[in-house]
Backbone and ligand atoms as CSV (ligand in chain L), in Angstrom:
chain,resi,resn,atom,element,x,y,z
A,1,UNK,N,N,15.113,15.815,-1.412
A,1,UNK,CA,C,14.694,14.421,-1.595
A,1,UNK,C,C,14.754,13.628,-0.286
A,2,UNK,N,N,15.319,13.781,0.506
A,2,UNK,CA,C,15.438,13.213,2.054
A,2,UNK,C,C,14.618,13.279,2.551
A,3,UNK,N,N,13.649,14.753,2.752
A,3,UNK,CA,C,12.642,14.821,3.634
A,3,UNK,C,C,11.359,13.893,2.710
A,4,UNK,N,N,11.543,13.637,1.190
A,4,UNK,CA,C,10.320,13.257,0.924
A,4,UNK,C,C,10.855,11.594,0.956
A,5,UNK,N,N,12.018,11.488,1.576
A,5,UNK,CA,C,12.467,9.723,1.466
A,5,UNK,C,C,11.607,9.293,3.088
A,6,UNK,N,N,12.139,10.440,3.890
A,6,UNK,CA,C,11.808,9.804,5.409
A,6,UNK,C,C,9.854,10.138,5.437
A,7,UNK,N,N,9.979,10.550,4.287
A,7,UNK,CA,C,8.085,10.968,4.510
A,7,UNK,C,C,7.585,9.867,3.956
A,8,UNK,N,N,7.939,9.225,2.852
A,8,UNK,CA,C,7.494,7.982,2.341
A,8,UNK,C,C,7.548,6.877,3.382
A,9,UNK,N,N,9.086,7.221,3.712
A,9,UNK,CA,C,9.075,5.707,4.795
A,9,UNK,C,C,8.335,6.101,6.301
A,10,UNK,N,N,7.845,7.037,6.623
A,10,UNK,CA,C,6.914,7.173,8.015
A,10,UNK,C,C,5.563,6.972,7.591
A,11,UNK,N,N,5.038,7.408,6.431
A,11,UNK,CA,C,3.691,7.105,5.946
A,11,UNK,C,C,3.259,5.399,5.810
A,12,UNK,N,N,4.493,4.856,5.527
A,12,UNK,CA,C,4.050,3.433,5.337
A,12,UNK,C,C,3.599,2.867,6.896
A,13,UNK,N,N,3.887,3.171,7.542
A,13,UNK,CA,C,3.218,2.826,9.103
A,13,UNK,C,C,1.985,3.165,9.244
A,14,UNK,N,N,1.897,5.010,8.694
A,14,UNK,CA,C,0.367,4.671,8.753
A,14,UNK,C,C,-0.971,4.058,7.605
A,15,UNK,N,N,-0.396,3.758,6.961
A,15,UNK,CA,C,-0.616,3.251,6.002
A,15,UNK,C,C,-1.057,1.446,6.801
A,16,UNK,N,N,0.422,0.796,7.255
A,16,UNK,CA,C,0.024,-0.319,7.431
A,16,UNK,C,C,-1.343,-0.333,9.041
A,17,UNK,N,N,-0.953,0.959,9.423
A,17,UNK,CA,C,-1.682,1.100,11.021
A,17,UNK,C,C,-3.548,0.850,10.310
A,18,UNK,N,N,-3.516,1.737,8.922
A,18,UNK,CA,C,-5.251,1.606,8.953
A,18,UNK,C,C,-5.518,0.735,8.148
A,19,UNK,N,N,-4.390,0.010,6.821
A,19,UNK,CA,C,-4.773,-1.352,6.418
A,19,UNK,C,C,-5.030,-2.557,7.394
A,20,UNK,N,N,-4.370,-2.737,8.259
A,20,UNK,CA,C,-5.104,-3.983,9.368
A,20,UNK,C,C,-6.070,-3.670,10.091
A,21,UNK,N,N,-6.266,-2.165,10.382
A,21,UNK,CA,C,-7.538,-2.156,11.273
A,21,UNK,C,C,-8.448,-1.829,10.312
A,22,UNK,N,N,-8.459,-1.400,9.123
A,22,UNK,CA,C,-9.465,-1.535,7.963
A,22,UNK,C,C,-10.369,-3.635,7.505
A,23,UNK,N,N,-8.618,-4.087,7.689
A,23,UNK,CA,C,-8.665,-5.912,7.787
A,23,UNK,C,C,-9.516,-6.663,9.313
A,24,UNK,N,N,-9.052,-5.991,10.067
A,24,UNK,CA,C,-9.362,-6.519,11.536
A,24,UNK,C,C,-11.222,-6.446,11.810
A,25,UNK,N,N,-11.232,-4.590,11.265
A,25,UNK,CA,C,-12.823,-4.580,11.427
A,25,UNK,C,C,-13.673,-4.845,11.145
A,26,UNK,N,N,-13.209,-5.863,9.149
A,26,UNK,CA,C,-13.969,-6.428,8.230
A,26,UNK,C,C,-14.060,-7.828,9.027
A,27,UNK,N,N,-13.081,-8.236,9.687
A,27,UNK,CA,C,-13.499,-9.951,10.108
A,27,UNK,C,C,-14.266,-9.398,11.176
A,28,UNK,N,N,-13.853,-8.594,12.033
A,28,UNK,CA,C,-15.091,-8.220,13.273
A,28,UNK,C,C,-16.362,-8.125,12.740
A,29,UNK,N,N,-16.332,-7.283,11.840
A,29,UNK,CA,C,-18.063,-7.240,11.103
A,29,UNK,C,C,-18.944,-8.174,10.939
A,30,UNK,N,N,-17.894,-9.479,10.365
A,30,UNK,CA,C,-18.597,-10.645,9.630
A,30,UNK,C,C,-18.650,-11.699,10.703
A,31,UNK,N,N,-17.828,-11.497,11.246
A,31,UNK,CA,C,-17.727,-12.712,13.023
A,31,UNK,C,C,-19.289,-12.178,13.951
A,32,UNK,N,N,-19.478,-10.932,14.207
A,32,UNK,CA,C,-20.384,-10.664,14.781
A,32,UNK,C,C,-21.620,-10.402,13.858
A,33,UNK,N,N,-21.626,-10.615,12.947
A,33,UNK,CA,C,-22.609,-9.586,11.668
A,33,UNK,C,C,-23.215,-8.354,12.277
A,34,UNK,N,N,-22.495,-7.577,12.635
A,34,UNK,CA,C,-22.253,-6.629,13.365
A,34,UNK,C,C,-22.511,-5.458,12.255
A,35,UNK,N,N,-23.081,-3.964,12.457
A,35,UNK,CA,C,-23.812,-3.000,11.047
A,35,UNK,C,C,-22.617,-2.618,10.861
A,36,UNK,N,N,-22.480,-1.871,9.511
A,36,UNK,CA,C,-20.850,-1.151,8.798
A,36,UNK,C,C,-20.590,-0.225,9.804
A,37,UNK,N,N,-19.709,-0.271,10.415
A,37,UNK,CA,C,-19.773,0.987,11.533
A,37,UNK,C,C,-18.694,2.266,10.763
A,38,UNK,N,N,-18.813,3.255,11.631
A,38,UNK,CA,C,-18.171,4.783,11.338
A,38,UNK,C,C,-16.715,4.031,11.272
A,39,UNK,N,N,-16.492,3.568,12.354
A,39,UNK,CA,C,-14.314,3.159,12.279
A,39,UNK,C,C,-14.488,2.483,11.226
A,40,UNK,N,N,-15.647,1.308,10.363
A,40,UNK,CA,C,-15.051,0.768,9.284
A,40,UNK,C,C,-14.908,1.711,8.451
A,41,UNK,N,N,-15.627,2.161,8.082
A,41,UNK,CA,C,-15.841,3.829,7.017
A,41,UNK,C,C,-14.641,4.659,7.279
A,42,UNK,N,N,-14.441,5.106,8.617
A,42,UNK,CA,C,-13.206,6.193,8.298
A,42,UNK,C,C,-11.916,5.227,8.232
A,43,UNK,N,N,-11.673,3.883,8.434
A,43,UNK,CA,C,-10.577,3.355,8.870
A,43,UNK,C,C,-9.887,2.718,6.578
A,44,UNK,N,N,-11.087,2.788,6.689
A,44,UNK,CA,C,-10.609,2.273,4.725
A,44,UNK,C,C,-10.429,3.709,4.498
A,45,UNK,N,N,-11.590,4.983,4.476
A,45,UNK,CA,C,-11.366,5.991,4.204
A,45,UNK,C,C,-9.784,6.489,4.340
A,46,UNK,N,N,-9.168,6.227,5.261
A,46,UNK,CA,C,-7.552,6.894,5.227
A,46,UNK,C,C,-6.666,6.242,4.914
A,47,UNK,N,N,-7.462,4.856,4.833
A,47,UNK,CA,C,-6.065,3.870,4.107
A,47,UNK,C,C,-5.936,4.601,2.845
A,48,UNK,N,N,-6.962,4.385,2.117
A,48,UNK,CA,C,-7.179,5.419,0.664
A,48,UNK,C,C,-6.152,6.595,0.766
A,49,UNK,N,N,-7.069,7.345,1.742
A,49,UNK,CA,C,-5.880,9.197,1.583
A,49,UNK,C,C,-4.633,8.787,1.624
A,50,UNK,N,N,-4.166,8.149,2.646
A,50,UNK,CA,C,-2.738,7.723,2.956
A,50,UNK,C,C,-1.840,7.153,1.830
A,51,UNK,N,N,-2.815,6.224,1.195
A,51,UNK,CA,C,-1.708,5.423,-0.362
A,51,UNK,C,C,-1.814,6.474,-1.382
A,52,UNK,N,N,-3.096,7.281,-1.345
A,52,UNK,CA,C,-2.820,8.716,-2.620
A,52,UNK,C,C,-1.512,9.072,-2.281
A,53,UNK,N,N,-1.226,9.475,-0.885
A,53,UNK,CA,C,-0.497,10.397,-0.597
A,53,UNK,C,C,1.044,10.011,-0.707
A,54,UNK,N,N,0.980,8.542,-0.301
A,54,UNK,CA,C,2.236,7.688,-0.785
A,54,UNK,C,C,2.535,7.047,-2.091
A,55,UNK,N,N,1.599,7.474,-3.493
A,55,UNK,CA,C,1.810,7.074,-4.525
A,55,UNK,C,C,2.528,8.378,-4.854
A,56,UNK,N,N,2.235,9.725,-4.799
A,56,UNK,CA,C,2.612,11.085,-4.852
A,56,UNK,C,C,3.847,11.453,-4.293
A,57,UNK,N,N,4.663,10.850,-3.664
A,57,UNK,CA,C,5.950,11.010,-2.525
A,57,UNK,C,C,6.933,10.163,-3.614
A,58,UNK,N,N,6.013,8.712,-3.852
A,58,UNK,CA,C,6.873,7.360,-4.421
A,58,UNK,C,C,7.496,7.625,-5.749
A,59,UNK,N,N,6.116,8.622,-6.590
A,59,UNK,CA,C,6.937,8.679,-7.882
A,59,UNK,C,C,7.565,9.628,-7.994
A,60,UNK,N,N,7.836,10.624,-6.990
A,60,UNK,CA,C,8.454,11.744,-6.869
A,60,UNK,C,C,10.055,10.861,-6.835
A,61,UNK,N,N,9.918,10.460,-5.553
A,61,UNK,CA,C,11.346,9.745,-5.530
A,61,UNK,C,C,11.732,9.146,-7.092
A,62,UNK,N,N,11.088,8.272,-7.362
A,62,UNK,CA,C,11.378,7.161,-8.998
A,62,UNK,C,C,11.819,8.172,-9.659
A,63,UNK,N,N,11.279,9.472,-9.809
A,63,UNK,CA,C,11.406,10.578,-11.446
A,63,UNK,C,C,12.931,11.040,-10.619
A,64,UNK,N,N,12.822,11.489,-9.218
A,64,UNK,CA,C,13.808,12.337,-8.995
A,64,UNK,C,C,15.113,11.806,-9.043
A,65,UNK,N,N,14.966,10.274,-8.197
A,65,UNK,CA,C,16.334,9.599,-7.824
A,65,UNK,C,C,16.774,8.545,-8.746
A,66,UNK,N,N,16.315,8.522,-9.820
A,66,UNK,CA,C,16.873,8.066,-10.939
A,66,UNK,C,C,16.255,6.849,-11.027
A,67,UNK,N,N,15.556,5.934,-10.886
A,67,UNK,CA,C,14.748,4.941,-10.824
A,67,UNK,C,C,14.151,4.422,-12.386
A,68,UNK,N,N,13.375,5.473,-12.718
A,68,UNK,CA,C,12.958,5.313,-13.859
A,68,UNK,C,C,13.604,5.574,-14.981
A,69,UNK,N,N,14.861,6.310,-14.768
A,69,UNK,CA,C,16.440,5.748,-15.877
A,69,UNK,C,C,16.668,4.798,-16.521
A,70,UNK,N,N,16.624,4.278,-15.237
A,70,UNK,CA,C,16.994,2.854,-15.483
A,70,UNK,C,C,16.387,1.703,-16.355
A,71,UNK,N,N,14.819,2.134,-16.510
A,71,UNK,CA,C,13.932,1.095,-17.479
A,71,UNK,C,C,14.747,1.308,-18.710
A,72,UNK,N,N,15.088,2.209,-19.351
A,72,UNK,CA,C,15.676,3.030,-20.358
A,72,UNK,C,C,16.696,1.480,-21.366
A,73,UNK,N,N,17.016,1.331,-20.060
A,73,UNK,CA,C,18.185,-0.113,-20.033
A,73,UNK,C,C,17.936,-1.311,-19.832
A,74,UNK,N,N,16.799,-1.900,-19.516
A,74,UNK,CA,C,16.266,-2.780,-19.365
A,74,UNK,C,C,16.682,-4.066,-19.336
A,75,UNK,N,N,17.262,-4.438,-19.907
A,75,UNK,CA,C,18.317,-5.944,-20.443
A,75,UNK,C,C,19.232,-5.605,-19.236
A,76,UNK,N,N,20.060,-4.414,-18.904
A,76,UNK,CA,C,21.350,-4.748,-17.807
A,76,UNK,C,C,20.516,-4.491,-16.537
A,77,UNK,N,N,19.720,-4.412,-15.970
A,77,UNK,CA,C,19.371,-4.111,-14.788
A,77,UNK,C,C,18.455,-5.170,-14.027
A,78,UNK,N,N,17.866,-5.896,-15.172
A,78,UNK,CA,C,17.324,-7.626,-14.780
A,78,UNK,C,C,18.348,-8.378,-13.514
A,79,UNK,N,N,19.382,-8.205,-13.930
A,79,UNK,CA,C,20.377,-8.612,-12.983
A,79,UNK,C,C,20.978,-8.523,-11.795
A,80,UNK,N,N,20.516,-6.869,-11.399
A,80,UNK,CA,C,20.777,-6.392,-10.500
A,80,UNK,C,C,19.890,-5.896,-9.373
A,81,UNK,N,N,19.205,-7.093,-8.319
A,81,UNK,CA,C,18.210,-7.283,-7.903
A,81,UNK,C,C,17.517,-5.915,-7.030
A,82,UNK,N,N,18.993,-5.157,-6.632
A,82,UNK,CA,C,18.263,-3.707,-6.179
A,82,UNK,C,C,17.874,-2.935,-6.708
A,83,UNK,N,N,17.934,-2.473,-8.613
A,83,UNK,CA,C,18.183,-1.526,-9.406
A,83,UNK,C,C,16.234,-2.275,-9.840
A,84,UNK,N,N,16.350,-3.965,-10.398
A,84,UNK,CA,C,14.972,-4.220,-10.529
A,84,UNK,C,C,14.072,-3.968,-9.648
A,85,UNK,N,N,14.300,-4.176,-8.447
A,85,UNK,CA,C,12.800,-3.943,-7.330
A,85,UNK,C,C,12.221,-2.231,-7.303
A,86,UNK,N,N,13.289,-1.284,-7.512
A,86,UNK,CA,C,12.931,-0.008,-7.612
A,86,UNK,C,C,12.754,0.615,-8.604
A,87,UNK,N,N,13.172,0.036,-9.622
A,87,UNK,CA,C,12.699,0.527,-10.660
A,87,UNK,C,C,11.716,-0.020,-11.254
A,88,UNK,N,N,11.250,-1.451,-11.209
A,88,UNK,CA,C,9.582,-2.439,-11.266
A,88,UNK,C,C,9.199,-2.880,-10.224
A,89,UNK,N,N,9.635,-3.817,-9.933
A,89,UNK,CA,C,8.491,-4.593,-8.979
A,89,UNK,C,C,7.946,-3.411,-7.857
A,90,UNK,N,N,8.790,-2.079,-7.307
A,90,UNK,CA,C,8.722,-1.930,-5.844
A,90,UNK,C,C,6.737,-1.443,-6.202
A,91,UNK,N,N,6.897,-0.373,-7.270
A,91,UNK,CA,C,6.300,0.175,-7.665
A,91,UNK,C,C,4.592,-0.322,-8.465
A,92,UNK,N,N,5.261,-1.540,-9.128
A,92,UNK,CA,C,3.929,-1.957,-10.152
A,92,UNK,C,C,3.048,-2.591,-9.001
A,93,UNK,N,N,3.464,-3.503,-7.616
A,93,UNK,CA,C,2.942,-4.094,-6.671
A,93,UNK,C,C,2.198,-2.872,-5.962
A,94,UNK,N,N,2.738,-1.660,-6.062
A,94,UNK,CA,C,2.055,-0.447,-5.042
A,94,UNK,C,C,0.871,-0.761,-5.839
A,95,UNK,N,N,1.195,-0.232,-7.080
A,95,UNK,CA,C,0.012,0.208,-7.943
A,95,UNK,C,C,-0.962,-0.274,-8.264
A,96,UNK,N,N,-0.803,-2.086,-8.144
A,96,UNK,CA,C,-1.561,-2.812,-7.923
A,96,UNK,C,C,-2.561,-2.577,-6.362
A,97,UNK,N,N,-1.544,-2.103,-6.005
A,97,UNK,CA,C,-2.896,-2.510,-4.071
A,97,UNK,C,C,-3.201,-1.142,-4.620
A,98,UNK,N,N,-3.023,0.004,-5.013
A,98,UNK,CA,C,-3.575,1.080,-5.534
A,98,UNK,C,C,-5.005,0.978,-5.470
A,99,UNK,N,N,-4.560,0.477,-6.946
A,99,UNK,CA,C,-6.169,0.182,-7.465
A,99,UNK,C,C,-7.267,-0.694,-6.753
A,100,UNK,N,N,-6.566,-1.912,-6.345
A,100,UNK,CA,C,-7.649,-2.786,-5.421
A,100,UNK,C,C,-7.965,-1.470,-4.250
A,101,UNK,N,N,-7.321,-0.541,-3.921
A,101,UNK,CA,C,-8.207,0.233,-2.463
A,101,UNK,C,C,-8.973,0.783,-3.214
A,102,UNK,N,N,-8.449,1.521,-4.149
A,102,UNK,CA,C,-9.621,2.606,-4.824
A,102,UNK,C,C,-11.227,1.387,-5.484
A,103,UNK,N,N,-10.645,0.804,-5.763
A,103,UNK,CA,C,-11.666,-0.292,-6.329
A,103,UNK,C,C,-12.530,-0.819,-5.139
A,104,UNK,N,N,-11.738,-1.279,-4.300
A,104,UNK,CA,C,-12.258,-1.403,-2.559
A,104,UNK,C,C,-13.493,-0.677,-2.099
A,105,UNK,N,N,-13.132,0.710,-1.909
A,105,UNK,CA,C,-14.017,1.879,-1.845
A,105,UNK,C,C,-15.408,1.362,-2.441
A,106,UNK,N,N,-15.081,1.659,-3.838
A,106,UNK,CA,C,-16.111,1.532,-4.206
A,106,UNK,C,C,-17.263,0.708,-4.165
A,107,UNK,N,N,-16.738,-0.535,-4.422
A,107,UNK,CA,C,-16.997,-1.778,-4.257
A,107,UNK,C,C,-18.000,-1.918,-3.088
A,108,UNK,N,N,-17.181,-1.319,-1.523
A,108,UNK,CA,C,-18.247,-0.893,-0.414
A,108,UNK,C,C,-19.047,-0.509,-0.349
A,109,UNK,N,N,-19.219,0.645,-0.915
A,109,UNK,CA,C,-20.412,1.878,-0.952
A,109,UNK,C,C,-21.466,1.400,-1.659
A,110,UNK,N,N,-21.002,0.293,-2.814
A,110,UNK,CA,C,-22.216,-0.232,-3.642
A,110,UNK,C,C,-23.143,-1.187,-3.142
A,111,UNK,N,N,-22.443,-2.256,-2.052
A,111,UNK,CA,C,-22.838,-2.979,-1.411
A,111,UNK,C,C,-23.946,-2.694,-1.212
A,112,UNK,N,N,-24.950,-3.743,-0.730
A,112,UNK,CA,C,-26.398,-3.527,-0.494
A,112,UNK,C,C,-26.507,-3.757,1.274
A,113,UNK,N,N,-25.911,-4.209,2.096
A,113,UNK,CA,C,-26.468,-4.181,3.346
A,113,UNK,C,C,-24.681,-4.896,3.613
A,114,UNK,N,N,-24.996,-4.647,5.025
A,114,UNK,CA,C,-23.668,-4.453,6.077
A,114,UNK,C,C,-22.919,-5.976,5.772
A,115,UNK,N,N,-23.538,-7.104,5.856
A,115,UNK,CA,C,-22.386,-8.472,5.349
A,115,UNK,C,C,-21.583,-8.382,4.531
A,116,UNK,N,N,-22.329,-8.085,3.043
A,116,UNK,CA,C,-21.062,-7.565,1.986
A,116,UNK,C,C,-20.558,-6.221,1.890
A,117,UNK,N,N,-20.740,-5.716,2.633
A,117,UNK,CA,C,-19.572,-4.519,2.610
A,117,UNK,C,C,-18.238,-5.100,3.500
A,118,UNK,N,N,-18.930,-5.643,4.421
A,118,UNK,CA,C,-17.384,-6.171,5.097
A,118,UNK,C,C,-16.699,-7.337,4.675
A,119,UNK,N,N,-17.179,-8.237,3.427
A,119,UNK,CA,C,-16.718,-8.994,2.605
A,119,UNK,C,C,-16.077,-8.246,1.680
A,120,UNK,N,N,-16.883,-7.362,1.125
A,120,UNK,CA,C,-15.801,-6.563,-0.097
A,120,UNK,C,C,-14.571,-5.814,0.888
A,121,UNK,N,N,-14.595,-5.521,1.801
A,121,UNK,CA,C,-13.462,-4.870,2.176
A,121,UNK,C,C,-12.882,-5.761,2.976
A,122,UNK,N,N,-13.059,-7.015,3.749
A,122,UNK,CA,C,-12.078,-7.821,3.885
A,122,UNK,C,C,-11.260,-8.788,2.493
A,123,UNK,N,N,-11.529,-8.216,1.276
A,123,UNK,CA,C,-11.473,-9.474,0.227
A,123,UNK,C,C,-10.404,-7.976,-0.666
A,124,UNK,N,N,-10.792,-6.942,-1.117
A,124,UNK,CA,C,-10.009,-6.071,-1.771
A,124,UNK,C,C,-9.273,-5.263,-0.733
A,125,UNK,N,N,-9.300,-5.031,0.736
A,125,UNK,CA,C,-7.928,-4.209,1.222
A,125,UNK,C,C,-7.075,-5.557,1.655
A,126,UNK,N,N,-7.766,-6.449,2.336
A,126,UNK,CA,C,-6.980,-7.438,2.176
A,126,UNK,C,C,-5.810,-7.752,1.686
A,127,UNK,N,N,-5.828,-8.488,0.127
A,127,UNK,CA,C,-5.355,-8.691,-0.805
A,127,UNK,C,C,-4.480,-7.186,-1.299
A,128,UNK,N,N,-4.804,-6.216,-1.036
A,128,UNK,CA,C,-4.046,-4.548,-0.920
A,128,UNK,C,C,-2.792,-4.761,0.060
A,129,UNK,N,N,-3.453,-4.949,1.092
A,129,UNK,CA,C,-2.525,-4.970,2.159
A,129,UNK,C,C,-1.330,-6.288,1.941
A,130,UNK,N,N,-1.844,-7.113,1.492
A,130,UNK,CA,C,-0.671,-8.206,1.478
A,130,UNK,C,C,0.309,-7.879,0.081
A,131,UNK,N,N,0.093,-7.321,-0.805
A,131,UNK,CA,C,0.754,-6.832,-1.928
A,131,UNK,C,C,1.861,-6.109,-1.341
A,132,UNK,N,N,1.367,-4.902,-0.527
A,132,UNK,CA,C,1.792,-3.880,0.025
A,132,UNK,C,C,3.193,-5.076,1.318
A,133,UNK,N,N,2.435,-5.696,1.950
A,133,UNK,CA,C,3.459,-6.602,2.834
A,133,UNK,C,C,4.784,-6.764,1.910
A,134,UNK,N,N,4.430,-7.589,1.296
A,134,UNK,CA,C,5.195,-8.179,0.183
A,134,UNK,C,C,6.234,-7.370,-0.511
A,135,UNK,N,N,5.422,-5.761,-1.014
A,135,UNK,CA,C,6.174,-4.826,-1.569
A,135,UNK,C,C,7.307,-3.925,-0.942
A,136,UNK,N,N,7.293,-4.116,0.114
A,136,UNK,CA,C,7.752,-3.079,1.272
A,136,UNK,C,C,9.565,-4.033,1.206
A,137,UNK,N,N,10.095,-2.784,1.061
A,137,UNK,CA,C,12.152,-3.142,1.276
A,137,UNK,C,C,12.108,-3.195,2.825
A,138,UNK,N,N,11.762,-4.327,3.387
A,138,UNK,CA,C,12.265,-4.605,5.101
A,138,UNK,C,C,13.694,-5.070,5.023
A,139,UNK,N,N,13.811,-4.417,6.315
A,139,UNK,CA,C,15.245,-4.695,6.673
A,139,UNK,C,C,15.922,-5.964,6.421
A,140,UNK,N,N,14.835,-6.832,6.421
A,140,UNK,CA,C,15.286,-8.140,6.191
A,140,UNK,C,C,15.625,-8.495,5.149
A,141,UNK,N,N,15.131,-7.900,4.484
A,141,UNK,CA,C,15.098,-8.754,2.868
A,141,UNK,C,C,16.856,-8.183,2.136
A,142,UNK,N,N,17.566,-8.759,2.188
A,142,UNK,CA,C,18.480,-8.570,1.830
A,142,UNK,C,C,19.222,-7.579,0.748
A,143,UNK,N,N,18.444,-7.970,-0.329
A,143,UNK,CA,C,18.918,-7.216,-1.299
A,143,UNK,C,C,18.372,-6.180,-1.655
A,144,UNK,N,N,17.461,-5.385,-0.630
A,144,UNK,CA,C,16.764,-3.973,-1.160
A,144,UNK,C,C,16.647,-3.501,0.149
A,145,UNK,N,N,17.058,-4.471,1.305
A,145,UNK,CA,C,17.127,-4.145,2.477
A,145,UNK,C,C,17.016,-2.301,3.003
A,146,UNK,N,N,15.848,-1.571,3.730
A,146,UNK,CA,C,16.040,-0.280,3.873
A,146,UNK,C,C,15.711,-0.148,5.583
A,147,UNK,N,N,15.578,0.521,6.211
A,147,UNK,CA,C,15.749,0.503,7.536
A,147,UNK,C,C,13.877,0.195,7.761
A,148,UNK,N,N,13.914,0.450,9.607
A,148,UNK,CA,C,12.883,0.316,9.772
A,148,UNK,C,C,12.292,1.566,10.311
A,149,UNK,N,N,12.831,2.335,10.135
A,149,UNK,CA,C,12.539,3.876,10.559
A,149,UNK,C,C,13.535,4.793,10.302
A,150,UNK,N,N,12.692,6.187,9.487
A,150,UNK,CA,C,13.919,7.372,9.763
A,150,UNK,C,C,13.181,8.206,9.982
A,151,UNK,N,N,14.019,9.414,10.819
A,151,UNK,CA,C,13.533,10.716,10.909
A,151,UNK,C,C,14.232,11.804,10.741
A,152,UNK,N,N,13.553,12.888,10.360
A,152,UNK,CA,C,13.669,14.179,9.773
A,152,UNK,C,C,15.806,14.611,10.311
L,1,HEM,C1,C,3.164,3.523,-6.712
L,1,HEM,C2,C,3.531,3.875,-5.513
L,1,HEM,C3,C,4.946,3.938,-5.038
L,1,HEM,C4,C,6.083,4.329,-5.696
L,1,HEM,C5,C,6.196,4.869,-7.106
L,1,HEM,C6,C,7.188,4.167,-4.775
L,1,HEM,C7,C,8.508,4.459,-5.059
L,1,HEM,C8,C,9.565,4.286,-4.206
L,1,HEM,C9,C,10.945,4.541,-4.525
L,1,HEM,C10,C,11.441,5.074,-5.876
L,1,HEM,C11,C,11.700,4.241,-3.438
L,1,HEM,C12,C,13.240,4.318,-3.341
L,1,HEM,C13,C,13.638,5.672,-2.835
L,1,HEM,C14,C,15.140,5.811,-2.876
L,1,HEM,O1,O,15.699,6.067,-3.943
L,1,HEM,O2,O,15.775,5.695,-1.837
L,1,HEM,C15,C,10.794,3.777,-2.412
L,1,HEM,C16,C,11.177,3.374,-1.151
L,1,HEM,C17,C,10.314,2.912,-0.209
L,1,HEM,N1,N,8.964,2.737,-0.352
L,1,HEM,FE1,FE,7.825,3.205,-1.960
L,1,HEM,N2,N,6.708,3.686,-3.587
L,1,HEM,C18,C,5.355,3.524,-3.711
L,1,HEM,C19,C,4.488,3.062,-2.758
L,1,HEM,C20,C,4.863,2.664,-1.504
L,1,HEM,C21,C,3.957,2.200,-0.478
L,1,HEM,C22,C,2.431,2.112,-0.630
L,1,HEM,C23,C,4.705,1.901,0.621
L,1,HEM,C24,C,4.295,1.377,1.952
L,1,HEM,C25,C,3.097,1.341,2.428
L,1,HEM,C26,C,6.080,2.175,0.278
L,1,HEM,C27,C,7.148,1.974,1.134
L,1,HEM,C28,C,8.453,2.267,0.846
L,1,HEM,C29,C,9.537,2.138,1.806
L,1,HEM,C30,C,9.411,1.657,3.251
L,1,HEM,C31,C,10.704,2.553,1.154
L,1,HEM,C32,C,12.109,2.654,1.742
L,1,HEM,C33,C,12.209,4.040,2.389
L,1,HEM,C34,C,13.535,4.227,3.091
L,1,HEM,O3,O,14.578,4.068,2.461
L,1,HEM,O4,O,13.499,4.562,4.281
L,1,HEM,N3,N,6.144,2.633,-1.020
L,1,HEM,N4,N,9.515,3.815,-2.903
């Protein structure tokens, strides 16, 4: 379970590395009305692979490290702000930007010419990515507080 803890927490970098430049290239697009280019295409493309790959790590951890026990109990664990974020919120917020990427995707490809594709993907990874901000145990945040890096 360690190697798939420090794999979750190194993936979220790249994860956040191609959600902003997935964000960055959609305002570039629309600032210049500039055509869908290949980096916008592959740069959402791996945000996608990357959150499959970190939804697959995440619930591994939840089933393995006892996480999802805990719903079991529901009434005593409201209380206990580290036991709630990992066992709901950390998770239902992933699953939410989940779906907005996968929805994202699509959403692009349907588009009819290069403006709204970089509207749909500045408007659904966007809103992905800030879930994901939000969802993430930074060091800061006190009560779920997790580091800012580990390795193997
Ligand atoms: C539905 C998808 C996800 C599930 C089910 C999930 C589940 C979990 C669980 C259960 C833990 C606690 C592991 C432990 O017991 O120590 C955890 C930690 C963490 N998760 Fe997720 N996660 C998901 C998505 C994500 C995403 C998309 C990111 C970031 C892009 C992320 C970033 C983190 C980080 C940074 C930690 C702390 C890792 C550490 O302790 O070093 N998770 N996640």
């Amino acid at each position: 379970m360690d190697t798939i803890l420090t794999l979750h927490d190194l993936v979220r970098w790249l994860i956040l590395l191609f959600g902003f430049l997935t964000v960055i290239t959609a305002i570039l697009g629309l600032a210049s009305k500039s055509p869908y280019s290949k980096l916008a295409d592959k740069s959402n493309l791996l945000f996608m692979i990357l959150f499959d790959i970190q939804v697959v790590f995440g619930f591994i951890l939840f089933f393995e490290k006892g996480w999802f026990d805990h719903l079991k109990h529901i009434g005593d664990f409201m209380k206990d702000s580290l036991v709630r974020f990992f066992s709901l919120e950390h998770w239902l917020l992933m699953l939410i930007a989940w779906i907005l990427v996968h929805a994202g995707r699509t959403a692009v490809k349907k588009a009819p010419d290069a403006q709204s594709k970089h509207r749909k993907m500045l408007v659904y990874f966007g809103i992905a990515l800030l879930l994901i901000l939000i969802a993430i145990p930074w060091p800061f945040r006190e009560a779920v507080a997790r580091p800012w890096f580990r390795w193997f």
